[in-house]
Structures are given as C-alpha cells and as structure tokens.
VOTORKE-347732 format. One record per residue (C-alpha): y, x, z negated; residue in three letters. Coordinates in steps of 0.001 Angstrom, whole numbers, plus 500000, padded with zeros to 6 digits. Each point is the difference from the previous one (the first is absolute). Layout:
<atoms>
+--------+--------+--------+------+
:      v :      u :      w : resn :
+--------+--------+--------+------+
:      Y :      X :      Z :  ALA :
...
+--------+--------+--------+------+
</atoms>
This chain:
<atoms>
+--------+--------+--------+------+
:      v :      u :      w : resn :
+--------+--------+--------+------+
: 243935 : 553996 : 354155 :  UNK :
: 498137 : 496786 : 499710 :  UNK :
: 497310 : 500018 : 503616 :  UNK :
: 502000 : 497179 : 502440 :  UNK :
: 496497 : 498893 : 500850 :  UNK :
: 498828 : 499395 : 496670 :  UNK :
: 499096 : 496357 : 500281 :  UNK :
: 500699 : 499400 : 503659 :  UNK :
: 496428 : 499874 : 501444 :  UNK :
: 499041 : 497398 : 497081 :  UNK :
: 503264 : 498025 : 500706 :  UNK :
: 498710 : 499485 : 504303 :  UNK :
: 496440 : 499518 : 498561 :  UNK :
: 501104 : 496783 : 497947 :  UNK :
: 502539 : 499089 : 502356 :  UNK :
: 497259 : 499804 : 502784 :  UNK :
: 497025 : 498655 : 497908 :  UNK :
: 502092 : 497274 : 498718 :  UNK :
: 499071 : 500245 : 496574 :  UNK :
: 500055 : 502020 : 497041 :  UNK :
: 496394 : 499791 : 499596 :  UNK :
: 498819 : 500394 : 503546 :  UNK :
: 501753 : 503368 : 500317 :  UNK :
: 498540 : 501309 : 496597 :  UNK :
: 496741 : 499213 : 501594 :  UNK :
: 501032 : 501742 : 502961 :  UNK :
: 501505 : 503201 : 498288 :  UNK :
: 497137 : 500292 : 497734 :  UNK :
: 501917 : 499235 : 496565 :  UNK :
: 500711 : 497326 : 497532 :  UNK :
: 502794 : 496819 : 500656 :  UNK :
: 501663 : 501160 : 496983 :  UNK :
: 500019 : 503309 : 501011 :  UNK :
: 501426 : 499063 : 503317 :  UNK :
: 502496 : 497738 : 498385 :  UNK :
: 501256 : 503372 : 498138 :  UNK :
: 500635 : 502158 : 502936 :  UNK :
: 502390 : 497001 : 501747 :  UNK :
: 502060 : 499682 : 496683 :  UNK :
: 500259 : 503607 : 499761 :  UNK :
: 501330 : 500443 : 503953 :  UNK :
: 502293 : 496438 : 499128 :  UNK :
: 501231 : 501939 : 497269 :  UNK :
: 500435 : 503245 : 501979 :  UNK :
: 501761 : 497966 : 502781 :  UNK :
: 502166 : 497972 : 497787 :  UNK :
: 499241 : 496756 : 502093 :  UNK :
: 497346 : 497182 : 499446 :  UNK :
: 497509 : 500352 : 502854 :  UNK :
: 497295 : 497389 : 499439 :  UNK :
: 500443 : 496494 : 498827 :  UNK :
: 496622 : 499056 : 498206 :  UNK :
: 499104 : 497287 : 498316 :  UNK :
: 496259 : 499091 : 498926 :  UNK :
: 498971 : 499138 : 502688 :  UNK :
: 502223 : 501332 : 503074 :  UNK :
: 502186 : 502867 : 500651 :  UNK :
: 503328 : 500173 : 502818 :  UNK :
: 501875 : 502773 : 500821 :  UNK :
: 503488 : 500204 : 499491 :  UNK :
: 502722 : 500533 : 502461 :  UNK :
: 500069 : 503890 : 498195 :  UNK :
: 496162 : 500123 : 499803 :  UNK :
: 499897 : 498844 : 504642 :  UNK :
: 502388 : 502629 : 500709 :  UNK :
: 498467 : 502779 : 497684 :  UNK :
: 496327 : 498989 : 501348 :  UNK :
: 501324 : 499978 : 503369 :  UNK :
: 501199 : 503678 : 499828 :  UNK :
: 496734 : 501095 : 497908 :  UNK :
: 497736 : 498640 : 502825 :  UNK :
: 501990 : 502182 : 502489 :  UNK :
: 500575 : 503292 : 497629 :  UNK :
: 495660 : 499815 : 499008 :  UNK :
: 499372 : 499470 : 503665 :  UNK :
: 502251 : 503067 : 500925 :  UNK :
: 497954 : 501924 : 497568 :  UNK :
: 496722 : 499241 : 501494 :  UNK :
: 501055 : 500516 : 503193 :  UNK :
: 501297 : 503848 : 498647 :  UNK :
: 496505 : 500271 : 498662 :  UNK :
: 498454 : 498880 : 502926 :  UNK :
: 501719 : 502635 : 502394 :  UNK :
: 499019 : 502735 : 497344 :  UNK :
: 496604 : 499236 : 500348 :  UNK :
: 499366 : 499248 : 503800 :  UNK :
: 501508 : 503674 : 500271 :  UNK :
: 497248 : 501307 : 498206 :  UNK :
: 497493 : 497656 : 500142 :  UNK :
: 497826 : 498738 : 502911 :  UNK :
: 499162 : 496414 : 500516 :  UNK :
: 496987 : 499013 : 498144 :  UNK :
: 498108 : 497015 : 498796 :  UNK :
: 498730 : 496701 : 501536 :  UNK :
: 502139 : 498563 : 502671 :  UNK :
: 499323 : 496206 : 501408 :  UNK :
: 501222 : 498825 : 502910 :  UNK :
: 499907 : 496568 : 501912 :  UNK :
: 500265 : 500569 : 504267 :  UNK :
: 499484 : 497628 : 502902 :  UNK :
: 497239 : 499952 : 501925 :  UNK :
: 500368 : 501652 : 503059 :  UNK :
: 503373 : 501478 : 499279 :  UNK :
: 498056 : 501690 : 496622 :  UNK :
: 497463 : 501562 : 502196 :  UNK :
: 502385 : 501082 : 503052 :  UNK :
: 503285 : 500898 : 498132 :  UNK :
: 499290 : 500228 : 496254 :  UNK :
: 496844 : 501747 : 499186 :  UNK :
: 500092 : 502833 : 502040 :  UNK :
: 503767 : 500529 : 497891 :  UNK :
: 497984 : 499328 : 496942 :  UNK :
: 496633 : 502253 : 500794 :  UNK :
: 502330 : 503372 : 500855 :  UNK :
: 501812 : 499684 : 496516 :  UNK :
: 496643 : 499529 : 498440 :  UNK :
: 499112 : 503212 : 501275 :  UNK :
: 503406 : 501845 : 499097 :  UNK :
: 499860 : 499012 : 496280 :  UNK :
: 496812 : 500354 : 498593 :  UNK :
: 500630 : 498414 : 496349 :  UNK :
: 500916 : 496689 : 501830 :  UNK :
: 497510 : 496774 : 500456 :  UNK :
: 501303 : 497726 : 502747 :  UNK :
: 497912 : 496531 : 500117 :  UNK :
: 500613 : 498064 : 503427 :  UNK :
: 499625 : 496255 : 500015 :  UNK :
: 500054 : 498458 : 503652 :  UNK :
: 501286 : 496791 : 500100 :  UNK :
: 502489 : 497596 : 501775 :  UNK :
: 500541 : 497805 : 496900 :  UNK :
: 503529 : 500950 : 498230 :  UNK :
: 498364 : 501030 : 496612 :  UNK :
: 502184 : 499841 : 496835 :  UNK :
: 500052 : 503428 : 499174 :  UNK :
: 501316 : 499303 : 496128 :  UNK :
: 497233 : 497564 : 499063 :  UNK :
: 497302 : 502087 : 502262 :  UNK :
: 500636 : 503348 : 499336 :  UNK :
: 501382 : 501643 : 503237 :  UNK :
: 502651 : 503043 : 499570 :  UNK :
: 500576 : 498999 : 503734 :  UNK :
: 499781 : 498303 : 503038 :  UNK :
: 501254 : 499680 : 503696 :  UNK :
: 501089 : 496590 : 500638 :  UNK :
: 500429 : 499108 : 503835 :  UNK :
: 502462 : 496596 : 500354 :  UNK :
: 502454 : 498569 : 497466 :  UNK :
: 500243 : 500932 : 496451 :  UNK :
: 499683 : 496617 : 498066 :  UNK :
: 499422 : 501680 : 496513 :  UNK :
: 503117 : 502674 : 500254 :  UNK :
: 501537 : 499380 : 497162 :  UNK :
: 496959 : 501600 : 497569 :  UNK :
: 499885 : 502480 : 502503 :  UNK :
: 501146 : 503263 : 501445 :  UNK :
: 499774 : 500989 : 503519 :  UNK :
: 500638 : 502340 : 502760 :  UNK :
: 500513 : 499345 : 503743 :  UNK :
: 497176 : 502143 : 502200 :  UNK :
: 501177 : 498115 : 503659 :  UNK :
: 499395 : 496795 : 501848 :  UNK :
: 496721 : 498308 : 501739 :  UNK :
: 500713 : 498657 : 503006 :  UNK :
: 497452 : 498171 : 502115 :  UNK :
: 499379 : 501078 : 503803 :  UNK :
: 497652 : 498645 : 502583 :  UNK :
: 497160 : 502003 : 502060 :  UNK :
: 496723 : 499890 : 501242 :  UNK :
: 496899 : 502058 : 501640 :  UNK :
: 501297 : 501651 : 503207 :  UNK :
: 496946 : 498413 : 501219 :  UNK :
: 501121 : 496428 : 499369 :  UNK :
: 503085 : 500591 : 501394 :  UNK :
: 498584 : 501390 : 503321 :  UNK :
: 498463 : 496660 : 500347 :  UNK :
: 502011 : 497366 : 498767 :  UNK :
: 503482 : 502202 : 500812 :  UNK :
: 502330 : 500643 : 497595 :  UNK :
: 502687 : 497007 : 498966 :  UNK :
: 503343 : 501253 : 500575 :  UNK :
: 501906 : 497205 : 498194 :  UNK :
: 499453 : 497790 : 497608 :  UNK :
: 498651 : 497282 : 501941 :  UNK :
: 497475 : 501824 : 501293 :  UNK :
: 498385 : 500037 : 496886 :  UNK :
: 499075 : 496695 : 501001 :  UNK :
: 496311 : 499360 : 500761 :  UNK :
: 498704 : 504209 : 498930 :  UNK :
: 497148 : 499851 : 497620 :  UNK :
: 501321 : 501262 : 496080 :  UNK :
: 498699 : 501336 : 497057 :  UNK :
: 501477 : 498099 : 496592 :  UNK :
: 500619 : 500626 : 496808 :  UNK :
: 498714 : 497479 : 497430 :  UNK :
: 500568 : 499265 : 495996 :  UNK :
: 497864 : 497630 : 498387 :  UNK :
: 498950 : 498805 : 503616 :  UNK :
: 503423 : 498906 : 500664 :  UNK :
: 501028 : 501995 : 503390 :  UNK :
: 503530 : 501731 : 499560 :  UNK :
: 502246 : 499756 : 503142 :  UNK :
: 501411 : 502562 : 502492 :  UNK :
: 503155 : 500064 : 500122 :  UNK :
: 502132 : 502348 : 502164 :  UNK :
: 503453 : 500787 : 501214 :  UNK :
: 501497 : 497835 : 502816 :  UNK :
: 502700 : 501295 : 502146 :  UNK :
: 502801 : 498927 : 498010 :  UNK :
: 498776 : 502283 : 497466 :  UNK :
: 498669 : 497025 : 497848 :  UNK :
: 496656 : 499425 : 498664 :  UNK :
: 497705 : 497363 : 501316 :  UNK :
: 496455 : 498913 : 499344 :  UNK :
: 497636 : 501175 : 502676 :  UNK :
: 497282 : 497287 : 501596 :  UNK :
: 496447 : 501928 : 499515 :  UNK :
: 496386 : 498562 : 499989 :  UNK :
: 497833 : 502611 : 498532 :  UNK :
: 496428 : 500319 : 500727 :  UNK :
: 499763 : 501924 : 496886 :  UNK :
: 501954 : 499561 : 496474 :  UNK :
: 499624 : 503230 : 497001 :  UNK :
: 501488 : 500290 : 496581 :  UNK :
: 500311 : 503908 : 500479 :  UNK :
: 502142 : 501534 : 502583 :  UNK :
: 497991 : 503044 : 500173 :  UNK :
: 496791 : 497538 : 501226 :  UNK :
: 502914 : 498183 : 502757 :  UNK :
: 501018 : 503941 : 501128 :  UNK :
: 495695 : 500044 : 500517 :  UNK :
: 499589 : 497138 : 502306 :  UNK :
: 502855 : 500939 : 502060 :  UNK :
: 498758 : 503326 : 500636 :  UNK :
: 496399 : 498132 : 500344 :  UNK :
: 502406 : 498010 : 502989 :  UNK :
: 500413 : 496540 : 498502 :  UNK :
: 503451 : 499819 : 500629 :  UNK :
: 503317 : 500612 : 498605 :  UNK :
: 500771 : 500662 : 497126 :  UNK :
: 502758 : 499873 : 497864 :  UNK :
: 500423 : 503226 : 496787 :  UNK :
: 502090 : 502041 : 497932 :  UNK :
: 501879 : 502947 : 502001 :  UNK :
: 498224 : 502583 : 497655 :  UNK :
: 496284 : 498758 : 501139 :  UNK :
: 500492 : 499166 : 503452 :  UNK :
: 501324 : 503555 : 500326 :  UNK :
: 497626 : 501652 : 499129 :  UNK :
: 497257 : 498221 : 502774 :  UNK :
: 502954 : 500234 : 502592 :  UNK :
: 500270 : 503930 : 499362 :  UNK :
: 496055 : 499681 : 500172 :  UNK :
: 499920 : 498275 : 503140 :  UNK :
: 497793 : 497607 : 498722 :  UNK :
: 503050 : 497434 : 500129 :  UNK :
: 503373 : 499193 : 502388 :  UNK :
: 503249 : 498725 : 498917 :  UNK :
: 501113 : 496771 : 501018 :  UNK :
: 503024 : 499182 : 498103 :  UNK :
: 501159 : 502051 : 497408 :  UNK :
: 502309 : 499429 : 496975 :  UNK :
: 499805 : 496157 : 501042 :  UNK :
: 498671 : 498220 : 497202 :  UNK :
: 503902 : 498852 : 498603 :  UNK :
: 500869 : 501412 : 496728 :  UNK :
: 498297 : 502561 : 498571 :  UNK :
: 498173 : 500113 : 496702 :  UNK :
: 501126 : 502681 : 496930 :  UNK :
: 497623 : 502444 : 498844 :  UNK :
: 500498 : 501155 : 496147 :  UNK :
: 498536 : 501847 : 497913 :  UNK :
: 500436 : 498029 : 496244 :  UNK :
: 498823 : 500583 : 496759 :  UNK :
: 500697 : 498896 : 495941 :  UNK :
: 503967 : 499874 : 498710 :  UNK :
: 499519 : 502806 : 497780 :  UNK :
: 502613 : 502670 : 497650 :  UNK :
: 497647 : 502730 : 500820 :  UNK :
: 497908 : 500182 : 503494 :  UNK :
: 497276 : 502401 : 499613 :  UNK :
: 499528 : 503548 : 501928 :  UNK :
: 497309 : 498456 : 501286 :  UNK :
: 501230 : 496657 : 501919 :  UNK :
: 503278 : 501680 : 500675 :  UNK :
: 498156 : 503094 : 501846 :  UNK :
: 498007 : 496692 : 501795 :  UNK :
: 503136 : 498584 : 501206 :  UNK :
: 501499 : 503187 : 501162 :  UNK :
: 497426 : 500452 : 502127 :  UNK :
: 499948 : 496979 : 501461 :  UNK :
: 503951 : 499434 : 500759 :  UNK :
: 499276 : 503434 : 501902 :  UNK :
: 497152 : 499548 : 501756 :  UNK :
: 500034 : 495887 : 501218 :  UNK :
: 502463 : 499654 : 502022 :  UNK :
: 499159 : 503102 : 502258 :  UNK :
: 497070 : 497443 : 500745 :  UNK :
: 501806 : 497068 : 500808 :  UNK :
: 501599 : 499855 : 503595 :  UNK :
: 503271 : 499811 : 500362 :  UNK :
+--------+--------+--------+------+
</atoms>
C-alpha cells in the first residue's frame, strides 16, 4: 500500500515557501527533485494541486482544501509526538523569556528560579524589561505581557489574572496628614507619580457612580518604576498609587496602609504569550504551566 504521506511534508513545504525553489533550499534537495515528488502526489491524488508557471505558482481550489487538511493532519502528528516525548522526557535546553520590571522580579522569577531547580537539563535566561519585545524577530520562547495585546494575531496567549491599581501609603503619613476617606480628599495630600519619558501618567480612580475619573495630584516626586514609587511612600512622601500584587505585599508588611483599593477603573490583563507555533516545546509549555498555576494565587482578588 502506497505510504499516504509520501509527498505530503514536501507539498506544505512549497506551499508555505512560495516557491519551488525556496522549499528545495529548505528541504535540502534539488527544484527538480522537488518538482518530482508534487507530480507524483498530483498523480496519486488524481487532482492538479499547483498552478505554476515560470515564474509563479497558485493553488487550486483542490490544492487550498487538500493543504488546508495537511496543515491540520502534520500538526496533529506533532502534537502525538510531542505528548510521547514530554512523558518521557524532561524539559531541557535554553529557554528565553521577556518579563516586566517589577512584576518579573515579584511574580515571575521566583516561578521561573523553582523550575530551574526541578529540571536540571533546562537553561532559563531572564530579560527584565518593560518594553513589549517582539519575541519572533528577538528570540524569546516567552513573555508576560501586562496591558493590551496589540500584536495578537502572531501570537498565542494565556490569561494568568488582572492588575488592578489601589491606593496606600506609610501608616506614618497617614497618622499625620489623616487618611482621605473620599475622593475629594485626595485633594491637597502630597503623591508619588509614575512617569514615562518624563511625561507624568494620571490617577485616575472610581467615583461613586462606579465610573472612572481622573484624580487632581501634585507630586513632589515623579519615577518611571513602581517599585522606586512603593519606596518613597514607605520613605513617607505621600500616596501612592500601585498594582494590587505590590502594594500587598508592603501592606501585609506593615510598611504600607490601604487607602482605596481596586479603584483605579478598569483593570489591566495579564498574559502569558509566546510564538504561533504547530509544535510548542516541553520546555515553554512546562513554563506556562507553571505560571497559569502559580500567578494568580499572587494577584488579589
């Protein structure tokens, strides 16, 4: 019985190169050899795949649908494959991965470090950084993206929880100045801002009506790094505005007092994304794991 594969793995190849020659290149044999195995399959199938001419090539309406269903039946394979090996395997190899700042160091790492230790055979390189890398043309198996996801269509993700913003300050501070029960009493207390590119980004908080509404604040002091702003409040500068998961932890410290919580309007999504891919190694998929597991017993609720 003729193999029902024979041919199918060099049929995707030149259907995703886009050429004949680019997919011989690719597959490590000649254009005319290529050219062979797609009459031979055409031939199999009874049905013209490929229109080519000298100088392009078009599917047919046969040679979409057939593709279509190859793509899915090769990517069903791998995936078999794939659940062979992570029973017997462990992860292993080089694994990069792009984290905020202070979320990387509070939330991430600590995820990271303890699976570093469990599998031995696996290399996990951290890169810190609040820029939203492009983890195709840099390099990254994955990243933690805090906000929206502008480039979701090259990628896949998974949901870890939400950030939302709170208020507080040093229990100190607040002995002195008293603590603002609404809204307008924010009015006239000394804050701590947040600032990108020296531009100051504004509080903003919800009112009564359960709307959100930007907040009147004249900082003494203005940081690009939110674990610097939780600093100077604890230091007594004022209030400060940060994500539930930091100011958490100083509350449960002592070092800092709510003032508002869950008030900063609508929360911002937390996801874990990396490469569209067929296959997802042991590796990044063992990464992920641990993450949707771990992260959101961090986050308040």
């Amino acid at each position: 019985m003729t193999d029902r594969l024979d041919g199918v793995t060099t049929f995707v190849q030149v259907v995703e190169a886009g050429s004949f020659t680019l997919a011989a290149e690719r597959l490590h044999l000649t254009r005319s050899a290529v050219g062979k195995v797609i009459t031979r399959l055409e031939a199999r199938l009874g049905a013209r795949l490929i229109n080519r001419t000298t100088r392009s090539q078009t599917l047919t309406e046969a040679g979409q649908a057939y593709y279509d269903r190859c793509v899915r039946a090769l990517a069903e394979l791998e995936e078999a494959e794939a659940d062979l090996e992570s029973e017997r395997t462990e992860p292993r190899g080089r694994l990069r991965v792009s984290v905020p700042i202070a979320f990387g160091h509070h939330c991430v790492a600590p995820i990271l470090f303890e699976l570093a230790r469990q599998n031995k055979e696996l290399q996990i390189d951290i890169s810190f950084t609040d820029r939203a890398v492009d983890l195709i043309e840099e390099g990254f198996d994955l990243a933690v993206r805090i906000g929206e996801l502008h480039d979701s269509t090259s990628l896949a993700a998974r949901h870890l929880g939400e950030q939302h913003m709170s208020i507080g300050a040093a229990p100190s501070y607040l002995a002195k100045y008293g603590v603002p029960v609404d809204l307008e009493d924010l009015d006239g207390h000394a804050s701590i801002a947040y600032s990108r590119g020296g531009v100051i980004v504004p509080w903003h908080a919800l009112n009564s009506e359960g709307h959100a509404q930007e907040l009147r604040i004249t900082p003494q002091l203005s940081l690009d790094d939110v674990q610097a702003i939780a600093d100077a409040g604890i230091a007594g500068f004022g209030l400060v505005q940060l994500p539930c998961w930091l100011l958490a932890r100083h509350v449960q410290s002592g070092e800092l007092a709510y003032v508002r919580e869950r008030c900063g309007g609508r929360p911002q999504d937390i996801h874990a994304v990396w490469p569209q891919t067929r296959y997802l190694p042991r590796k990044t998929r063992c990464a992920i794991d641990a993450l949707v597991a771990e992260i959101p017993e961090m986050i308040p609720g």
